[in-house]
C-alpha positions as CSV (number, residue, x, y, z in Angstrom):
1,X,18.2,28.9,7.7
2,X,21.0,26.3,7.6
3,X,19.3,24.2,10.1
4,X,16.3,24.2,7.9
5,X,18.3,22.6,5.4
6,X,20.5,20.5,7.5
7,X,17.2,18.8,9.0
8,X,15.5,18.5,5.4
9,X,18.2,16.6,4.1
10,X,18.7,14.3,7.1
11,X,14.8,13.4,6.4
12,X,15.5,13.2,3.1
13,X,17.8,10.9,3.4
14,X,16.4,8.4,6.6
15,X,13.3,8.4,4.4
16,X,15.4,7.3,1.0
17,X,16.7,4.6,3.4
18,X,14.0,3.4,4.4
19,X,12.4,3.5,1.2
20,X,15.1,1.1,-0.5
21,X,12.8,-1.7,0.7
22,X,11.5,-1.6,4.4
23,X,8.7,-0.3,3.3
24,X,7.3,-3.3,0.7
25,X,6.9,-5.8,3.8
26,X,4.5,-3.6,4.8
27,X,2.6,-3.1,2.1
28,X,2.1,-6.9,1.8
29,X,1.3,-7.2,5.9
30,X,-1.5,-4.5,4.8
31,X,-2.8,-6.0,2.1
32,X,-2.8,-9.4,3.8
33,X,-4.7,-7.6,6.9
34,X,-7.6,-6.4,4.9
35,X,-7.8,-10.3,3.6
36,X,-8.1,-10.9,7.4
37,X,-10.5,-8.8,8.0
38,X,-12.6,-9.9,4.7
39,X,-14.8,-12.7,6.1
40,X,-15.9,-10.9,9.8
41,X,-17.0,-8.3,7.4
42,X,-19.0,-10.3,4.8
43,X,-22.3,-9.2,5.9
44,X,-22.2,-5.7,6.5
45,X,-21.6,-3.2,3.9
46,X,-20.1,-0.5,5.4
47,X,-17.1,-2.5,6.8
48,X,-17.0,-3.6,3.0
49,X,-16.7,-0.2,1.6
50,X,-14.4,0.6,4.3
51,X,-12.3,-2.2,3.5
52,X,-12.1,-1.1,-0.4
53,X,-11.5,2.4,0.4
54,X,-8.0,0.6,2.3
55,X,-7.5,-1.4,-0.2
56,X,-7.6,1.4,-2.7
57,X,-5.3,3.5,-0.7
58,X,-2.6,0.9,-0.1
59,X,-3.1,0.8,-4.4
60,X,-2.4,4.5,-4.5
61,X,0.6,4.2,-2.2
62,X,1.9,1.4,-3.9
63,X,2.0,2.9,-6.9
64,X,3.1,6.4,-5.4
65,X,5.9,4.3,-4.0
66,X,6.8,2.7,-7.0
67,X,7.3,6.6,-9.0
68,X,9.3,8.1,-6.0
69,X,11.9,5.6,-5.5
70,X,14.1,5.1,-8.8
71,X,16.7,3.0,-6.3
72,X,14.5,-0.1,-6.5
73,X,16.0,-3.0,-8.1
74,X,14.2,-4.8,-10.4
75,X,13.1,-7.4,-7.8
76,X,11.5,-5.2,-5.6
77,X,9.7,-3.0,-8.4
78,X,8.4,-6.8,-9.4
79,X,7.4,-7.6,-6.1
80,X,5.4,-4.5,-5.6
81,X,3.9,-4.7,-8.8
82,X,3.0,-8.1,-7.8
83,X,1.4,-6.7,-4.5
84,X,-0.6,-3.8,-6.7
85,X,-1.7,-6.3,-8.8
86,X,-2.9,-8.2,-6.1
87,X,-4.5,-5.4,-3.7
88,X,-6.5,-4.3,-7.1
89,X,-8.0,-8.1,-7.4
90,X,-9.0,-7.9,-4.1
91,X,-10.5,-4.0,-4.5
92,X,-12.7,-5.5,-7.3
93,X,-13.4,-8.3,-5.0
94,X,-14.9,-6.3,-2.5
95,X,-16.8,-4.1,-5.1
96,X,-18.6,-7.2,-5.7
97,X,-19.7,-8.6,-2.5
98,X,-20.2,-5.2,-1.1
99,X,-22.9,-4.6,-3.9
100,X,-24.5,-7.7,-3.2
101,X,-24.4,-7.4,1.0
């Protein structure tokens, strides 16, 4: 039972390290993927609706991030903001030309 709790908090705490700001580069390397994979997918609607389903899930994450960690400095909590903000302007983006494909 100790080992339970031993191993619990030694994820607990590799995953608060991790989460004090290795994780936002990668939200932004997602995001900017999706914009990557944008104009290949212009024409066909599924791999637009796929694309905004992505986009919508890095939002949720973002914003899931954002709740779990209170250790972000107010930099970081700005920057991801930034990067929700910015994933949501290209979700509504893709709602658009994905209606019109």
């Amino acid at each position: 039972m100790k080992f339970i709790y031993i191993l619990s908090f030694v994820s607990f705490i590799s995953w608060s390290t991790e989460a004090k700001g290795q994780n936002i580069p990668q939200f932004d390397n997602d995001v900017n993927s999706i914009y990557s994979e944008v104009e290949p997918s212009l024409f066909n609607k599924d791999q637009l609706d796929d694309l905004k389903n992505e986009t919508e899930q890095i939002v949720s994450d973002i914003e899931y991030f954002i709740k779990r960690n209170a250790n972000l400095t107010t930099t970081q909590t700005q920057e991801l903001n930034l990067l929700k903000k910015e994933a949501v302007s290209l979700e509504d983006f893709l709602s658009v030309i994905g209606d019109g494909s």
